[in-house]
N, C-alpha and C positions, 0 to 999 in steps of 0.2 A: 612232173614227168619223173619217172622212177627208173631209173641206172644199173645193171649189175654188171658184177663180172664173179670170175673165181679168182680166189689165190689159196697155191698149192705153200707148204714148208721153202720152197724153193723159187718160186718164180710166183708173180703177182699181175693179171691180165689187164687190159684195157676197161674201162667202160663203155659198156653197152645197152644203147635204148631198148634195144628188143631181145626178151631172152634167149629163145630160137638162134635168133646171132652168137649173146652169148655161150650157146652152149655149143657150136661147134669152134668157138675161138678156142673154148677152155681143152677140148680135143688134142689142139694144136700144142697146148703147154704141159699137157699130162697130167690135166686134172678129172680126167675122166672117160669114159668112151657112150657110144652111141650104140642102146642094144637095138638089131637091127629087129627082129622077132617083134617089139615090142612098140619102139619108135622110141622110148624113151631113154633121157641122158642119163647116166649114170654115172655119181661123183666119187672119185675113191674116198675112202675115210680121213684121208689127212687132208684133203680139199672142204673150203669151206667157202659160202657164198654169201656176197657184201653186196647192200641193194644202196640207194641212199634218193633222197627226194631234191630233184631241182624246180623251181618253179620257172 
């Protein structure tokens, strides 16, 4: 099963099984916004995105 989350310079988010989830958590931390035109998440530059594999 594969995990992400974001972490900004500043704050470091939760793990989450399903992207979708985390892309409106990383919202919450200001690692990015939700273009609404487009549906898709958008990460600022200093946000970066960590997956990792559990079995």
């Amino acid at each position: 099963m594969t995990k992400f989350r974001f972490v900004t310079p500043h704050r470091i988010g939760k793990w989450y099984t399903d992207l979708a989830l985390a892309h409106r958590q990383a919202m919450q931390i200001g690692a990015g916004f939700l273009d609404h035109r487009t549906g898709q998440f958008v990460a600022y530059c200093t946000t970066r995105m960590e997956t990792r594999q559990e079995a």
